[in-house]
Steps between C-alpha positions, in 0.01 A plus 500: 500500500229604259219267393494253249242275576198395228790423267400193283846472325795367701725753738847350623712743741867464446516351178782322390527628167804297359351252423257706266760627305721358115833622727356318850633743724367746739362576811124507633261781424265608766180435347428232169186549413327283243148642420217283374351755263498855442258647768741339759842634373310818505351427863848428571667850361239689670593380823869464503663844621527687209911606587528104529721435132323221271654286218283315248715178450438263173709185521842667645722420068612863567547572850753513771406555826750552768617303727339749825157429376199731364357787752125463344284312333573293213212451224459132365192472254435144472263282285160761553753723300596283205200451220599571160190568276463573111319730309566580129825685497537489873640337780405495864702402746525532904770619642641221636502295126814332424644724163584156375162415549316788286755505268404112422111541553496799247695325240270202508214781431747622225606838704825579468634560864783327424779695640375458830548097491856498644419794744507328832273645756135655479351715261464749812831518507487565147331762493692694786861361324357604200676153390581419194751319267546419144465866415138493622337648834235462739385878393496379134169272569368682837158548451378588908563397851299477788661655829419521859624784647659548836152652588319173413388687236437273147614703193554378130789716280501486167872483293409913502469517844860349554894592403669171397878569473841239467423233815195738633170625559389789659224338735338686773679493808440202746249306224436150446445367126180269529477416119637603171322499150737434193428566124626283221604439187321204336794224386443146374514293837726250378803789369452613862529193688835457257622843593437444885741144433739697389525749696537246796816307355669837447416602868655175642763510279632836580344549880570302802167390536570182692665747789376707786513849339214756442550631189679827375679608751547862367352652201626596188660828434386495093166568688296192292472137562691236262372457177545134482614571099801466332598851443409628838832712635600394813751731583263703814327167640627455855577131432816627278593783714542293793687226270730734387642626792572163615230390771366172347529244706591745820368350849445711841409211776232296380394735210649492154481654175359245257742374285238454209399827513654760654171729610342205693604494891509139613451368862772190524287342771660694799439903396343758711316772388819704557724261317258565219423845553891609572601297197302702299634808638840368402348486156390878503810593652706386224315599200477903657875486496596319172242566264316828694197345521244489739319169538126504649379189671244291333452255800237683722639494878281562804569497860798536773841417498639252737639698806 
């Protein structure tokens, strides 16, 4: 056992994580730490074993974790994590700040952040994801982030410093987001607290938002996020793919394919993680051999199947 003692944030061994997560299922991890501030997560990284696997968790609204549990230690920034500060232009949050949350905050100082309002999870996720709808990005307004590396080493990167891609960013190996600087467009408040509105009816009226789900399950082939306008072709967005060979409404156990739309995994009440995870397998199955395409998961999935 190696030592982790002179920890001030909070260190739980066999975690149950399902509980933690949109889908609530899962198995434990080995170690949940919760730091109380940066010098202790990097306390912390320094003396974990550095072949011991780490995953920086937000608030689990795109993750499945199996059902044998997490062989590591799972990341959980908490409220030390979460200020959101303004300056000018720019936005600062922590890591752990609700997207819903900066996206309202900014529009109140007339900063268009807008298109992460109905992102659920934390702008550290964000960043990593590079998330994004409405034809808009996280790499579109990255300004900086502040990491700590596996090494307990604190490092900012600038949007130079970093490859944003479709659903990623190239961040160093083993690195925890801390905090994230945005930059803005200046918008009259009240056209963006309209525009947020909005964009909240459409998601509930064409999401199953009132479910256990956890997102996108798979991303889209087109390679770019939904538009949100009129004119925006549909034709290589995974939703209609997986519509169009028939697999709305499709259930495997407890886990079924939402009815409302057909890219969102739901959790009936009774899934597993393998229900989940083997439905969506179904999903890619199907597609490779009717359309010849190859889906790529969306939902992040840690840990150990069941044996």
């Amino acid at each position: 056992m190696f030592e982790l003692s002179n920890l001030k944030g909070n260190l739980t061994l066999d975690k149950d994580l399902s509980l933690l997560t949109w889908l609530r299922v899962g198995g434990p991890a080995d170690y949940f730490f919760q730091p109380a501030d940066e010098a202790d997560l990097a306390k912390f990284l320094v003396a974990i074993p550095p072949q011991l696997p780490i995953f920086p968790m937000g608030v689990g609204s795109n993750l499945l974790v199996r059902d044998g549990g997490y062989r590591g230690a799972v990341l959980r920034l908490g409220r030390g994590f979460n200020q959101i500060k303004i300056s000018g232009t720019r936005v600062t949050a922590g890591a752990s700040a609700l997207d819903t949350r900066v996206a309202l905050r900014a529009a109140e100082a007339g900063l268009d952040l807008t298109f992460l309002h109905t992102i659920p999870g934390t702008v550290g996720g964000a960043v990593s994801m590079n998330a994004g709808c409405y034809g808009c990005y996280t790499s579109d307004h990255f300004f900086s982030a502040r990491l700590i590396t596996r090494a307990g080493d604190i490092t900012t990167l600038g949007k130079d410093d970093l490859t944003f891609d479709y659903r990623h960013a190239n961040l160093p190996e083993g690195s925890v987001i801390t905090e994230v600087v945005f930059e803005a467009e200046k918008v009259e408040p009240s056209l963006l607290i309209a525009r947020m509105n909005a964009q909240r009816v459409q998601r509930d009226k064409t999401q199953p938002t009132k479910e256990l789900s956890a997102g996108s399950a798979f991303r889209n082939p087109s390679g770019f996020s939904s538009t949100g306008r009129h004119d925006d072709l549909q034709d290589l967005k995974a939703w209609k793919i997986i519509d169009e060979v028939g697999m709305r409404g499709l259930q495997l156990g407890g886990a079924k394919i939402s009815e409302k739309h057909p890219n969102f995994l739901v959790n009936t009440g009774t899934a597993s993680a393998a229900d989940l995870e083997n439905l969506g397998e179904l999903i890619r199955k199907r597609v490779s051999k009717e359309r010849q395409i190859e889906l790529v998961w969306e939902i992040t999935r840690i840990g150990e199947k069941d044996n």
